[in-house]
N, C-alpha and C positions, 0 to 999 in steps of 0.2 A: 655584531654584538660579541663583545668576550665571552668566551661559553664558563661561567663559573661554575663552582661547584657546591651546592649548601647540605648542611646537616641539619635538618627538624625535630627537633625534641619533640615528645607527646605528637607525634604526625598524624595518628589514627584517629586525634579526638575534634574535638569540632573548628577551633581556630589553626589547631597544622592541618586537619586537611585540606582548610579551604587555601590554606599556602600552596600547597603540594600542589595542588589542582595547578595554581594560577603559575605557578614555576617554572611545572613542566611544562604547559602551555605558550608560557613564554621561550622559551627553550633552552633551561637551565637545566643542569642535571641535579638530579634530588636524592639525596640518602635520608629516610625515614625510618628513627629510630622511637619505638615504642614498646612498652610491656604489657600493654592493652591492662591494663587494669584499670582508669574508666574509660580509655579510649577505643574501638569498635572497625574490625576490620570493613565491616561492610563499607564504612567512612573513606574506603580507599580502593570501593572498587571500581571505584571510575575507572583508575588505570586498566583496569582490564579492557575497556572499551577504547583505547589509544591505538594508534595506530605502533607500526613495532618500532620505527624510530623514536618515539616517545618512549616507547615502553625500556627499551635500551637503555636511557639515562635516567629509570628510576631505579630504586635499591632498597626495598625492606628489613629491616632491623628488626626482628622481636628482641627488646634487651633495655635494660632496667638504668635509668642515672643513677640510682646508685652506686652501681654496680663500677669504680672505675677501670676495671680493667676495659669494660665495654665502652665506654664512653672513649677509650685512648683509641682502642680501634675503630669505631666509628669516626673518630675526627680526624684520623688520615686520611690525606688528599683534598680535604675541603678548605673551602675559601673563606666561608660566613655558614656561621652555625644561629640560624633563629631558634632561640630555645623558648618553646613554649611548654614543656611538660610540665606540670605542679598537681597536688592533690588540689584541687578547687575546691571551694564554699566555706565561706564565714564557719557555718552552723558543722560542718564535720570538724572543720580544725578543734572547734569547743568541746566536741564529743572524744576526738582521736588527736590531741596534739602532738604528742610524740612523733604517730606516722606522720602527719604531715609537716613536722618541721625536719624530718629524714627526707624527706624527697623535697620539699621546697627551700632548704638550706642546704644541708649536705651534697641533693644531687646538681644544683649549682656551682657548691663548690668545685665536685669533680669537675664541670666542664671549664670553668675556670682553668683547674689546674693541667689539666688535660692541655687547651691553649698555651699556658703561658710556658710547659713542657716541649711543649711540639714545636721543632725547627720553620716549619710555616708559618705564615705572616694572619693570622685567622684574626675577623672581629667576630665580637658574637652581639645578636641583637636580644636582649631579654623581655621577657614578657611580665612588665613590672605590672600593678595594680592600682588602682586610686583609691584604693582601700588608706592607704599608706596616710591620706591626709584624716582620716578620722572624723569626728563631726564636732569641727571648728567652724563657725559659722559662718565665716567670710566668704564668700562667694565674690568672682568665679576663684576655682584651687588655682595659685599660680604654684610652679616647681620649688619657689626661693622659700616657699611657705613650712615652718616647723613641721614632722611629721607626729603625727598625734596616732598610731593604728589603734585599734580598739577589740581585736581581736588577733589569737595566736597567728590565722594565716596573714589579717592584714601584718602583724609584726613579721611573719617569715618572709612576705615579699621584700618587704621594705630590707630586710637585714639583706636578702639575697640583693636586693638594686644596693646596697653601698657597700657588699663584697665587689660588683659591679666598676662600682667610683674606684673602689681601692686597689684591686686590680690592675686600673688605667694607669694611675697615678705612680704606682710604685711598682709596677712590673712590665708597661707599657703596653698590655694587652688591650687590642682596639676595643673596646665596649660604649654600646648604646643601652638607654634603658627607657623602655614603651610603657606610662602608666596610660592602662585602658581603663576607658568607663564605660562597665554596662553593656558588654559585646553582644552583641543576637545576630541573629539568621539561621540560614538553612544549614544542616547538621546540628544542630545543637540539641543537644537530649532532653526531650523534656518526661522524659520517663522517671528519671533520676530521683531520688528522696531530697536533692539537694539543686534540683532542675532551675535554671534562672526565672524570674518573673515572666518574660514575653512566650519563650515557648510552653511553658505552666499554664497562660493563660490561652493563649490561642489552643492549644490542646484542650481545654475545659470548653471551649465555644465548639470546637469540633465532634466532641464525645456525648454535648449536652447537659454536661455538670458544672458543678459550682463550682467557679475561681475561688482561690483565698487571700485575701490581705490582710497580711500581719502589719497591725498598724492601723491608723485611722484612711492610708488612702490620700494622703496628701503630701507625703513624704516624695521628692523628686530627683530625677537622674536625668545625666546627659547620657540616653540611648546612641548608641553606638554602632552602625552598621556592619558587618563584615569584608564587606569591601574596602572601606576605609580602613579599616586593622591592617588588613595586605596589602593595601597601599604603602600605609605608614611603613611599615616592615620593609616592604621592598625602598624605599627611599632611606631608610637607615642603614640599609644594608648597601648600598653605593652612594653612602654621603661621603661629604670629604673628613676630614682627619677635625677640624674644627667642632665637629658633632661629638665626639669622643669623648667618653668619663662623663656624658653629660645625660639626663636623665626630660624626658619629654611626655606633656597630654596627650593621648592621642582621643580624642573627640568630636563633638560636632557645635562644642560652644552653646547650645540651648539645652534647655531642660522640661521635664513633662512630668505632671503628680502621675501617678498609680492610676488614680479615679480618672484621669484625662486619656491616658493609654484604656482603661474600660468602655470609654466612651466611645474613642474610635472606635474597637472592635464590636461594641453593640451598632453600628451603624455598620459596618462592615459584615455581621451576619445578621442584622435586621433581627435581633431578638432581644432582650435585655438579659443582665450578665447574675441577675440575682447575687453578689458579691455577698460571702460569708466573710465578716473581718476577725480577724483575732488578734491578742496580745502581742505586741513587738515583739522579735525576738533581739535576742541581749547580741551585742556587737553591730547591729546595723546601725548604717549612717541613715541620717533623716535626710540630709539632702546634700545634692553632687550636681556639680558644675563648674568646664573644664573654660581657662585660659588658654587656647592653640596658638598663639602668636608666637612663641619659641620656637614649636614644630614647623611654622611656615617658616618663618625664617632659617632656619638652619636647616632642614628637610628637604625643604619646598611642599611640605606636608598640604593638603587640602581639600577638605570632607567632597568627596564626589557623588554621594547617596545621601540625600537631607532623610528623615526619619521618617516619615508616612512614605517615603517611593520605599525604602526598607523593609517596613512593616507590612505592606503591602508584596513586597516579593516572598517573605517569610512567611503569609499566613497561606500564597499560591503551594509553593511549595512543602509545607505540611498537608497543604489539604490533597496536594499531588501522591503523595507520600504517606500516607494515613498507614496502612496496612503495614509498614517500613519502620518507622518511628511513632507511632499513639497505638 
């Protein structure tokens, strides 16, 4: 294997650590650059249980994408820089747009610029969203599809993935761009005020309190596992040049209501879920579901965790982890 080298944006938080993890593992060397503001050291203390050859090829960053000067020096010497850091959640962008269109535009921008600066040959993989298509009805999203965002972060991802495009295009910087739908698994915060549905709910079946849906409960997504995220990532990151400027699902192509994911985990802890519903909130899409045919084909992308083996390992591992995370 060529030993590369990657730079992880957001590394500490729940989809770069679970790169980091699988990197090192593989035996890549990894610089992980974070400012931990929501991302969570403990998220990265696996390395401490590595062995020291492992540990050798890792490298922590406390240090901000804002920040360019930081981002110039962190992307010396790397080959592929996964950039996942962004403020997350529909509902803060609504609250806080400013900060997050400073770090989900701006701190983009730097690593763009940072790339198409630096004498090395760097692609960078982004962590686009499927926020981007908005709630146009058509189903499943295919990528050729107009973007409709409906909130400030779905509009910052989307401008961040066609800085992306434009980049490619007119400065030659390799760039791929990953819309996720729906990401879960183990790391994922669900302490958070702004915590995703699945670890929200599994943490409420754990604690013994009420879940909440906002909404009627029929509203549906293509859940998303985390292995398949670092799958996708790692295939974009040694795709060929044909992948480039070009913007991909990453998915599992089905979809499940609200109420259907209750379902399972009332059977799954054998008790029922007493669901408290509320009022929409403003920006959410009512329903998401991914076309992956692009990804296979130019990827060789290919969901390897179907949703219940997923959910199933996600509800192990929180209930492993209680004391830790709930």
């Amino acid at each position: 294997m060529e030993r590369k080298t990657f730079l992880i944006t957001g590394a500490a938080g729940f989809i770069g650590s679970n790169l980091t993890e699988r990197l090192l593992r593989d035996g890549y060397n990894v610089k992980a650059l974070d400012n931990l503001l929501t991302g969570k050291r403990e998220n990265l203390a696996f390395t401490k249980k590595l062995c020291s050859e492992v540990v050798a090829r890792f490298e922590f960053i406390e240090g901000d994408i804002r920040d360019a000067e930081t981002v110039t020096a962190a992307i010396e010497g790397v080959d592929c820089v996964l950039h996942q850091a962004a403020l997350p959640s529909v509902a803060r962008s609504v609250a806080d747009p400013a900060m997050s269109h400073d770090i989900n535009v701006n701190g983009t921008l730097n690593i763009l610029e940072a790339a198409r600066k630096s004498d090395a040959d760097i692609k960078i993989v982004y962590a686009a969203s499927s926020s981007a298509y908005g709630d146009t009805p058509t189903l499943p999203k295919i990528e050729t599809m107009p973007a409709k965002p409906l909130s400030p972060y779905a509009l910052q991802k989307f401008t961040a993935e066609e800085y992306m495009r434009i980049y490619h295009s007119i400065f030659g910087v390799k760039t791929v761009s990953l819309r996720y739908f729906n990401v879960f698994g183990p790391r994922q915060d669900p302490k958070s005020l702004y915590a995703a549905v699945i670890p929200s709910f599994i943490s409420a079946f754990l604690k013994d309190t009420t879940p909440t849906v906002y909404g009627d409960g029929e509203q549906t997504r293509d859940f998303t596992y985390i292995d398949n995220v670092v799958q996708a990532n790692i295939r974009a990151a040694l795709s060929s040049d044909d992948a480039n400027g070009k913007v991909f699902n990453i998915a599992c192509g089905e979809r499940i209501s609200l109420n259907q994911l209750l379902k399972l985990l009332e059977r799954r802890f054998d008790r029922p879920a007493n669901t408290e519903y509320r009022a929409a909130r403003q920006g959410d899409v009512k329903h998401s579901l991914a076309d992956i045919s692009r990804a296979k084909k130019f990827l060789g992308y290919s969901p390897e965790v179907v949703f219940e083996e997923g959910l199933a390992n996600t509800v192990d591992y929180f209930a492993a982890n209680m004391n830790t995370f709930l």
